[in-house]
Backbone as XML, in Angstrom:
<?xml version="1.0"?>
<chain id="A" units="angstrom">
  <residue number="1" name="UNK">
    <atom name="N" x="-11.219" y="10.760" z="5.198"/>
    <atom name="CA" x="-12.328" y="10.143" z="5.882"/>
    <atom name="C" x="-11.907" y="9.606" z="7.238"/>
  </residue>
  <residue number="2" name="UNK">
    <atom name="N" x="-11.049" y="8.950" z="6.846"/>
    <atom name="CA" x="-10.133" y="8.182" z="8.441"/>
    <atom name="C" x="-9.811" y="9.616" z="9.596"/>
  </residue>
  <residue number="3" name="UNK">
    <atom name="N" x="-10.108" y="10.931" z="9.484"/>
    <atom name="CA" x="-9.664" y="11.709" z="10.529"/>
    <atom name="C" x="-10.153" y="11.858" z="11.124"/>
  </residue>
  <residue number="4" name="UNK">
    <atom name="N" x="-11.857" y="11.247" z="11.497"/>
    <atom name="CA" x="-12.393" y="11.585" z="12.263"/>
    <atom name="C" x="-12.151" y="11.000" z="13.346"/>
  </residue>
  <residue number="5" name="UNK">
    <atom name="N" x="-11.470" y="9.681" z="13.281"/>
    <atom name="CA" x="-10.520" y="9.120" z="14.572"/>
    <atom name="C" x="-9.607" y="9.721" z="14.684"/>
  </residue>
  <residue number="6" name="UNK">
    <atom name="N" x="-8.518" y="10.822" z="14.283"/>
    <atom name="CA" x="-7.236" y="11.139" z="14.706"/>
    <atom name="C" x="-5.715" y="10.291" z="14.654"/>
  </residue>
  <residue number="7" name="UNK">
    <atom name="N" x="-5.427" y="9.584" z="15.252"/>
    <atom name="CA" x="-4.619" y="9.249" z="15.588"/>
    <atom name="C" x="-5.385" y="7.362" z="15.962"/>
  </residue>
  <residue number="8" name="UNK">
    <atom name="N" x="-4.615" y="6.797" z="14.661"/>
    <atom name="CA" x="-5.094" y="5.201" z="15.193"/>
    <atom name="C" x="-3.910" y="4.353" z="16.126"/>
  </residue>
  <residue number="9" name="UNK">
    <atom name="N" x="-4.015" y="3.337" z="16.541"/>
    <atom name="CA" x="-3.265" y="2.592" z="17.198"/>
    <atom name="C" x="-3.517" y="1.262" z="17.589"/>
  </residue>
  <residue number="10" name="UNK">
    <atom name="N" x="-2.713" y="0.388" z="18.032"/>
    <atom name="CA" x="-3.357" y="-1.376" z="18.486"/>
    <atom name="C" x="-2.893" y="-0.957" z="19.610"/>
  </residue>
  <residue number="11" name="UNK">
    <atom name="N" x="-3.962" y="-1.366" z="20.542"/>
    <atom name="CA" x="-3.880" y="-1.917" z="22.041"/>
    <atom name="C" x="-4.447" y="-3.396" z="22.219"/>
  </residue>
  <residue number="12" name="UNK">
    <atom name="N" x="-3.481" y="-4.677" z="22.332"/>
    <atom name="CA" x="-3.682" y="-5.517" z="22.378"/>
    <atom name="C" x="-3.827" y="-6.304" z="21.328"/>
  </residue>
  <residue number="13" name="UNK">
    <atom name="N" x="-5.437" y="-6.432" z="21.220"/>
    <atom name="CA" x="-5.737" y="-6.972" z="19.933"/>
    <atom name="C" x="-6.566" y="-6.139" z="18.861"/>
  </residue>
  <residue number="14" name="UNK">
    <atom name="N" x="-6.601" y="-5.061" z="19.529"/>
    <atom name="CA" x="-7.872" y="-4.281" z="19.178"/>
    <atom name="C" x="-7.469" y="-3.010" z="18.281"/>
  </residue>
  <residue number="15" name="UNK">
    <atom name="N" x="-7.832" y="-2.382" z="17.163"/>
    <atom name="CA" x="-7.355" y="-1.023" z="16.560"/>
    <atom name="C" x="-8.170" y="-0.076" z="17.461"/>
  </residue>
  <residue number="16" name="UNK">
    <atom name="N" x="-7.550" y="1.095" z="17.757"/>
    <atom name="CA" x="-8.321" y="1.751" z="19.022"/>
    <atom name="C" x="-7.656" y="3.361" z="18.082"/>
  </residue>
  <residue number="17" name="UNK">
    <atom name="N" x="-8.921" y="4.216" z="18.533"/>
    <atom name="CA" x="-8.863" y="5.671" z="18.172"/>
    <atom name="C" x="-7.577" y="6.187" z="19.566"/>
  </residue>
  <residue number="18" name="UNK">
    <atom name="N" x="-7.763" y="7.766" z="19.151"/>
    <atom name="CA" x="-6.522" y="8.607" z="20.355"/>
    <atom name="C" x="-7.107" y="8.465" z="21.361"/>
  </residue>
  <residue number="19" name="UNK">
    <atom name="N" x="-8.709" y="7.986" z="21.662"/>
    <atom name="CA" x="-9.396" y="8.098" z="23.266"/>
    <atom name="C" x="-9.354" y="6.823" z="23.499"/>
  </residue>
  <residue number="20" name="UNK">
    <atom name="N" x="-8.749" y="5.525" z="22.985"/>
    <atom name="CA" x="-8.235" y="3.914" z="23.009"/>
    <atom name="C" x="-10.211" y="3.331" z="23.038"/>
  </residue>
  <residue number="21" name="UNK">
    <atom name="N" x="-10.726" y="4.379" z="21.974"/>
    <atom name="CA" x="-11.949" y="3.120" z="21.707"/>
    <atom name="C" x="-11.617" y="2.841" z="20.331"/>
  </residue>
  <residue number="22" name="UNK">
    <atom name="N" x="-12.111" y="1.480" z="20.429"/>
    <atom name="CA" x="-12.363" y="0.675" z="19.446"/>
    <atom name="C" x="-12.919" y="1.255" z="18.173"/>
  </residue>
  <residue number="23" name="UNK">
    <atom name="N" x="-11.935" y="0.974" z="17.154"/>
    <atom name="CA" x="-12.468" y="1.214" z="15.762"/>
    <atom name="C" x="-12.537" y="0.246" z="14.585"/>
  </residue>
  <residue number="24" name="UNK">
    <atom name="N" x="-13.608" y="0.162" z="14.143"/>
    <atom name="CA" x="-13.418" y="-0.397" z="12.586"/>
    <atom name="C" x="-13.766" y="-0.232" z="11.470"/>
  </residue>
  <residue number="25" name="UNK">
    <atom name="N" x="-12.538" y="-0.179" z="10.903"/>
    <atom name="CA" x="-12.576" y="0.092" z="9.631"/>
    <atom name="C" x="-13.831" y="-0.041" z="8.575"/>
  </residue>
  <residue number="26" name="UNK">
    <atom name="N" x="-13.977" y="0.481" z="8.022"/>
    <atom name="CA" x="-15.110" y="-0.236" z="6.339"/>
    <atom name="C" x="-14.745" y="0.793" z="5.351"/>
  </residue>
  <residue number="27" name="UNK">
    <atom name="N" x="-14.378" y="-0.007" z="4.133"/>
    <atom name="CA" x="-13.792" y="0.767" z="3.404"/>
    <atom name="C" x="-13.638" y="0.439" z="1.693"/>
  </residue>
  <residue number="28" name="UNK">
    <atom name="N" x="-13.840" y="0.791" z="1.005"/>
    <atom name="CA" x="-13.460" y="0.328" z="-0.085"/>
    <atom name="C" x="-12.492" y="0.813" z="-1.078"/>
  </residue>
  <residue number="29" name="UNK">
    <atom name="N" x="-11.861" y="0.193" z="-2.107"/>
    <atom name="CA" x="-10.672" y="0.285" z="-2.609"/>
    <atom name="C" x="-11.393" y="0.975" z="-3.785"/>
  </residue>
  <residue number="30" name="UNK">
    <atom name="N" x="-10.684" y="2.150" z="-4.994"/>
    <atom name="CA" x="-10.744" y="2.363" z="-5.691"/>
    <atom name="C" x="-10.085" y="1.303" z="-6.825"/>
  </residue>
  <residue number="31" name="UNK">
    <atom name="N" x="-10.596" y="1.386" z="-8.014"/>
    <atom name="CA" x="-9.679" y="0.760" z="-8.741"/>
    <atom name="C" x="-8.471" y="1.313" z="-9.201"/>
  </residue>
  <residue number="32" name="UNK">
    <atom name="N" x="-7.816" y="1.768" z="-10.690"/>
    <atom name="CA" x="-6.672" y="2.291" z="-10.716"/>
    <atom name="C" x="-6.979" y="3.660" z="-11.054"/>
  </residue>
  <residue number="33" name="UNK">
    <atom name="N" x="-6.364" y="4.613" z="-10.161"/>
    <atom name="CA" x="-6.839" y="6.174" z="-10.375"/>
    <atom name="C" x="-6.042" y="6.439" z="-11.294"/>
  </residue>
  <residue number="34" name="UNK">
    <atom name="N" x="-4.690" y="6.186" z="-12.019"/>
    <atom name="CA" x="-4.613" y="6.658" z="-13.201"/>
    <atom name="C" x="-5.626" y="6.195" z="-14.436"/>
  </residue>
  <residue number="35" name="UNK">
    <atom name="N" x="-6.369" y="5.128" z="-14.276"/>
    <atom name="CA" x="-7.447" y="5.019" z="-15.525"/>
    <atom name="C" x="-8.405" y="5.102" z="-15.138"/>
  </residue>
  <residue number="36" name="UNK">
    <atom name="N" x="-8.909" y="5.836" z="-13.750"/>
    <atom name="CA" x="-10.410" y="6.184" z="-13.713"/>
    <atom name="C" x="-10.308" y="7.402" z="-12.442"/>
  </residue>
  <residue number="37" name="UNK">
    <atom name="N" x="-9.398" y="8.663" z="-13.018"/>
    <atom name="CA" x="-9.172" y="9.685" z="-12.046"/>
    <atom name="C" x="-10.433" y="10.556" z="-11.195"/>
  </residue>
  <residue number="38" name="UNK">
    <atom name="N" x="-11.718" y="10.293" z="-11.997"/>
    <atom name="CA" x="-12.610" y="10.956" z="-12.100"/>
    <atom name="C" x="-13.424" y="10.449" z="-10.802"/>
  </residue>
  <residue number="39" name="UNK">
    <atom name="N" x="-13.066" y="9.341" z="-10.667"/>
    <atom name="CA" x="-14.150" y="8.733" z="-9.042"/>
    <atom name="C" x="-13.034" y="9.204" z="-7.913"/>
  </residue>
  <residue number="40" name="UNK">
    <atom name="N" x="-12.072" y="10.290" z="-7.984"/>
    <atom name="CA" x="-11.426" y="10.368" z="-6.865"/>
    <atom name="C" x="-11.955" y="11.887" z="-6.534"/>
  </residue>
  <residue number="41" name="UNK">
    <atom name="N" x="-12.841" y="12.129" z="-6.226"/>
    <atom name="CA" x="-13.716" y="13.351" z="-5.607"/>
    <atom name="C" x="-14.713" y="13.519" z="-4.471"/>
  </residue>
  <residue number="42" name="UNK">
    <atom name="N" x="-14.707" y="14.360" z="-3.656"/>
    <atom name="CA" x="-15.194" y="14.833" z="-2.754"/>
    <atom name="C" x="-16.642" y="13.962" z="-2.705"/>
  </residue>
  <residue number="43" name="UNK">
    <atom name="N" x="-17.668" y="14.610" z="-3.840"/>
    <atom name="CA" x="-18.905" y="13.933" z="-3.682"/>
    <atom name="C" x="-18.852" y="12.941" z="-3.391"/>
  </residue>
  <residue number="44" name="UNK">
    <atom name="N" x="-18.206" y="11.879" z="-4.364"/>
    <atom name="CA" x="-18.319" y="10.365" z="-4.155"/>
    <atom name="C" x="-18.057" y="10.017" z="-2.729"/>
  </residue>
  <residue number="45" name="UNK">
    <atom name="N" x="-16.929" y="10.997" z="-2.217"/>
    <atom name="CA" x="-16.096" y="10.009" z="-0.890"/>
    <atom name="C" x="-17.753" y="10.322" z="0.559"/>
  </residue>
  <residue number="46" name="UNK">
    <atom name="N" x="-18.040" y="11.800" z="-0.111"/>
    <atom name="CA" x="-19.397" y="11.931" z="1.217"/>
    <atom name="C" x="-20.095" y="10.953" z="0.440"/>
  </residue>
  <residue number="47" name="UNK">
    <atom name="N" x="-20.644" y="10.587" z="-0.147"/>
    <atom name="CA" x="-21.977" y="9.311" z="-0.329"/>
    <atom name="C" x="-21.101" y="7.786" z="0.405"/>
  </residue>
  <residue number="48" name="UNK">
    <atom name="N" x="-20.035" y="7.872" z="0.311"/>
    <atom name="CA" x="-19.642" y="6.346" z="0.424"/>
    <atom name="C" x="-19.720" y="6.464" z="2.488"/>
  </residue>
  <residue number="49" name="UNK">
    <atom name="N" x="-19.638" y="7.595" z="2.585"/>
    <atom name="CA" x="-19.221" y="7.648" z="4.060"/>
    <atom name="C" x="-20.975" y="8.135" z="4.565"/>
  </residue>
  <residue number="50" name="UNK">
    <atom name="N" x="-21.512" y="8.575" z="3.801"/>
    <atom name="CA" x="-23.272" y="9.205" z="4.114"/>
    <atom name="C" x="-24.083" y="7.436" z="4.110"/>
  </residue>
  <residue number="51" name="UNK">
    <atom name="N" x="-23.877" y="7.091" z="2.980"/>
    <atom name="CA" x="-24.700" y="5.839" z="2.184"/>
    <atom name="C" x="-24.324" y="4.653" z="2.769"/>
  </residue>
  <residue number="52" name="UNK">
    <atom name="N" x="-23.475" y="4.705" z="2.488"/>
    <atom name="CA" x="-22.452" y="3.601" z="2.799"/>
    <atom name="C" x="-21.742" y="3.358" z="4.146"/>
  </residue>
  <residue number="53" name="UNK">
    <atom name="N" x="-21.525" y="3.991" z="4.834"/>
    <atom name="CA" x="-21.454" y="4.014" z="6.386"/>
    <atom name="C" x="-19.743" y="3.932" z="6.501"/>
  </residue>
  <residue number="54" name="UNK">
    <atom name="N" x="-18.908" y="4.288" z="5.222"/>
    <atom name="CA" x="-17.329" y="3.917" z="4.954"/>
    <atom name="C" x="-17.028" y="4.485" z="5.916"/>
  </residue>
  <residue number="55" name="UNK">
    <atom name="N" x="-15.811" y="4.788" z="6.688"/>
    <atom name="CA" x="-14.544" y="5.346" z="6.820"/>
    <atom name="C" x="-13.495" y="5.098" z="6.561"/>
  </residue>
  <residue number="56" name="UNK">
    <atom name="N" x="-13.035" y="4.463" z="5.502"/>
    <atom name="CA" x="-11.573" y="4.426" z="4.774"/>
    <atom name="C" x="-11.695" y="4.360" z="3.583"/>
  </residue>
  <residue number="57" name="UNK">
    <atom name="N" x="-10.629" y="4.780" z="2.606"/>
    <atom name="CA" x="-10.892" y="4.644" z="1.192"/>
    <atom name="C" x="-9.640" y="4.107" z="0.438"/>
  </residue>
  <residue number="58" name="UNK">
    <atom name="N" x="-9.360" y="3.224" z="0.147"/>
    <atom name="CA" x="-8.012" y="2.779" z="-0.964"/>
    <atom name="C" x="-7.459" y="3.548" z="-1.739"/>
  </residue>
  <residue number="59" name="UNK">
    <atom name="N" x="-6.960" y="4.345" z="-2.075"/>
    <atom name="CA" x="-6.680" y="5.059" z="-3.418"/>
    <atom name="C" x="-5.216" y="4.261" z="-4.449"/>
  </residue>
  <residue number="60" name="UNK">
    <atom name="N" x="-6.028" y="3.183" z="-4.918"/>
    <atom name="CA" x="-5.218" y="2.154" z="-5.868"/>
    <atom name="C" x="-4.441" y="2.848" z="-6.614"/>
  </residue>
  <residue number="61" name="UNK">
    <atom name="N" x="-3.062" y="2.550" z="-7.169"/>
    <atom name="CA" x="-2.394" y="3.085" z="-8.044"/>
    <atom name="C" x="-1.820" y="2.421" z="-9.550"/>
  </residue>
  <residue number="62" name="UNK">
    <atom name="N" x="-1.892" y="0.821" z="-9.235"/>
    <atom name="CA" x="-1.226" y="-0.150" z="-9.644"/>
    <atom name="C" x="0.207" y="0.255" z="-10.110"/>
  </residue>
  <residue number="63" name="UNK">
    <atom name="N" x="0.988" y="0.637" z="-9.398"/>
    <atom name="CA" x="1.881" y="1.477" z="-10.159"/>
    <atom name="C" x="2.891" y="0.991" z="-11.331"/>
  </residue>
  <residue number="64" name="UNK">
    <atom name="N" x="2.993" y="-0.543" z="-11.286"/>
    <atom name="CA" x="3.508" y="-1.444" z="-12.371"/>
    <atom name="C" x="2.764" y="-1.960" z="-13.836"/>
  </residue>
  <residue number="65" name="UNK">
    <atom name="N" x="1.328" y="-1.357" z="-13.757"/>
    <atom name="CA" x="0.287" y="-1.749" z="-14.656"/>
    <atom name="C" x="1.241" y="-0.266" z="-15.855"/>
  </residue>
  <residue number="66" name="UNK">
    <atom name="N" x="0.378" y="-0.549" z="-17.115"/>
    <atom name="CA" x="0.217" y="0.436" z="-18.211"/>
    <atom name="C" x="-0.049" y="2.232" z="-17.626"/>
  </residue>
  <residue number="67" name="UNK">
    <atom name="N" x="0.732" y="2.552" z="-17.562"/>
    <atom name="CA" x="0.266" y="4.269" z="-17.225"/>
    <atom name="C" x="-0.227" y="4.722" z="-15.455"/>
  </residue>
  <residue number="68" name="UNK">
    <atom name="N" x="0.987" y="3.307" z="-15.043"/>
    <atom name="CA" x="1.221" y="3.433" z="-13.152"/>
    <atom name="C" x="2.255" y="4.466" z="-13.305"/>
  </residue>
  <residue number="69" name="UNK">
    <atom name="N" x="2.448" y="4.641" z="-12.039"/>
    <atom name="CA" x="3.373" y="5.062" z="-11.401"/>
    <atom name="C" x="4.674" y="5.239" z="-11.363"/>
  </residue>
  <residue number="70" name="UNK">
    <atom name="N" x="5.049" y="3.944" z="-11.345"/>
    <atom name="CA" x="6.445" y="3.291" z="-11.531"/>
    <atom name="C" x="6.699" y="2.838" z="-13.422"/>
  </residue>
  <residue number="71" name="UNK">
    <atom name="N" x="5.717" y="3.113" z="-13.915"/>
    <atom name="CA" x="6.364" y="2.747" z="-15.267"/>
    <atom name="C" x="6.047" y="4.090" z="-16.346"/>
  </residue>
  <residue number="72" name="UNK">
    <atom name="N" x="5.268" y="4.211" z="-17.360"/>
    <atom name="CA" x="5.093" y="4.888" z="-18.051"/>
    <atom name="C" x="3.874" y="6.466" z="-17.677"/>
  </residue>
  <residue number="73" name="UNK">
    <atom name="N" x="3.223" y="5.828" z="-16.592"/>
    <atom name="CA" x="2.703" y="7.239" z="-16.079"/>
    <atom name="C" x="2.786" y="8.674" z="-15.780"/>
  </residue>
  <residue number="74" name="UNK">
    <atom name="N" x="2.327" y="9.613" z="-15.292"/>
    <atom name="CA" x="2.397" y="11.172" z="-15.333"/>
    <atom name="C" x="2.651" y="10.996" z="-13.627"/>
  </residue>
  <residue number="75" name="UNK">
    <atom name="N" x="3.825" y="10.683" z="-13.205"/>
    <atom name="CA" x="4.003" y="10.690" z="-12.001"/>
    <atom name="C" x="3.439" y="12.221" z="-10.876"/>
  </residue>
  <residue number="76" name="UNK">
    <atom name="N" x="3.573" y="13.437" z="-11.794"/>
    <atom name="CA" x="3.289" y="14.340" z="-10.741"/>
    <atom name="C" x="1.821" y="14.617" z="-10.822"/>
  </residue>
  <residue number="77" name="UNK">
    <atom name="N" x="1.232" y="13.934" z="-12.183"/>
    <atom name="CA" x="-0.765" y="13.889" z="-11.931"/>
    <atom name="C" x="-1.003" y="12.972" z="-11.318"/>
  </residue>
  <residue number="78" name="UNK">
    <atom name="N" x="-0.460" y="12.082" z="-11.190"/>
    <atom name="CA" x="-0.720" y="10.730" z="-10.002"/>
    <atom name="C" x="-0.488" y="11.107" z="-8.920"/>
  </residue>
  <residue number="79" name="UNK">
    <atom name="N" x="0.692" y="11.819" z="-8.220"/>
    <atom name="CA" x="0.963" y="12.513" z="-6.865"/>
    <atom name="C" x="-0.318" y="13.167" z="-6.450"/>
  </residue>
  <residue number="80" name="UNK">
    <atom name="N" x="-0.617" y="14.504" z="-7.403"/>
    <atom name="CA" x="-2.089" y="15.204" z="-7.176"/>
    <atom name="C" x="-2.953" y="14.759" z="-7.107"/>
  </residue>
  <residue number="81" name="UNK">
    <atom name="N" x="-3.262" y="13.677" z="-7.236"/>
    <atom name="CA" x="-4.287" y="12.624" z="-7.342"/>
    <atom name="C" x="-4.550" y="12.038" z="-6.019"/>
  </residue>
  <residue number="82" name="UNK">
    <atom name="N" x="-3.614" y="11.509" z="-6.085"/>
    <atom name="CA" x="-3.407" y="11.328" z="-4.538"/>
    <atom name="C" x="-3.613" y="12.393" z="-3.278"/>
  </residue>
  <residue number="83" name="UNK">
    <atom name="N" x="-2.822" y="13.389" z="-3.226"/>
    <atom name="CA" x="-3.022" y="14.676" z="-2.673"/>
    <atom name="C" x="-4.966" y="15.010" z="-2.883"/>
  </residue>
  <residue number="84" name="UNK">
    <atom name="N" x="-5.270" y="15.053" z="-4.114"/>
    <atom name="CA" x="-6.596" y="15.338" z="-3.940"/>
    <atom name="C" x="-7.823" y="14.524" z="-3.055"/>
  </residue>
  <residue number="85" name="UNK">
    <atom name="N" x="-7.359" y="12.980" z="-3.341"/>
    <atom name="CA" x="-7.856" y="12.175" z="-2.586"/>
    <atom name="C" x="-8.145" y="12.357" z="-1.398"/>
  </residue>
  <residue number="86" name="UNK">
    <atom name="N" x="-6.763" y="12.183" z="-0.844"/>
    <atom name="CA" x="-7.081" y="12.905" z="0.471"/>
    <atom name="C" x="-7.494" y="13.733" z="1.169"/>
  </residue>
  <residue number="87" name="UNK">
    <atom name="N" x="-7.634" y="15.004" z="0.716"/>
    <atom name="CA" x="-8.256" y="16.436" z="1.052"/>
    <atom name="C" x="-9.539" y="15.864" z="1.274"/>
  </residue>
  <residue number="88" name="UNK">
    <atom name="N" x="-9.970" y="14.980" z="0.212"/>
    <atom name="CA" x="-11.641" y="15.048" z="-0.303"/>
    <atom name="C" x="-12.404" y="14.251" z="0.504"/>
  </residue>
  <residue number="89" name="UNK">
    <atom name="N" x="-11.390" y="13.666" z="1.903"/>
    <atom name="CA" x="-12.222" y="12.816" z="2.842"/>
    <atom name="C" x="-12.162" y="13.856" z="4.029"/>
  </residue>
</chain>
């Protein structure tokens, strides 16, 4: 979702796109995509950015929780997960 700025940056005080205008963020966080993999898809991310006026999206991992990342989880379905996420903005 965030590519439609390119390339972000601070000038000064300000977060500024690659043409140094002003951007801001709106965005919301997923909860943990290993226990709710299913809201990490394409449709959802166009309504949040159609409906919702988003351009950024969290993709939470908790990776220390039950079936994160870092502990007992499917580390390379969590990677894809991620990977998918992203495509899907």
């Amino acid at each position: 979702m965030l590519n439609q700025n390119k390339k972000l940056h601070v000038s000064g005080t300000q977060l500024v796109d690659s043409n140094n205008q002003p951007v801001q963020l709106r965005g919301i966080s997923t909860h943990g995509i290993g226990w709710y993999p299913a809201y990490v898809n394409q449709e959802l991310f166009h309504e949040f950015r159609k409906d919702w006026g988003m351009n950024v999206i969290r993709l939470a991992m908790y990776t220390d929780e039950p079936e994160g990342y870092c502990t007992d989880g499917d580390q390379a379905a969590l990677k894809e997960l991620v990977c998918k996420g992203v495509e899907s903005g």
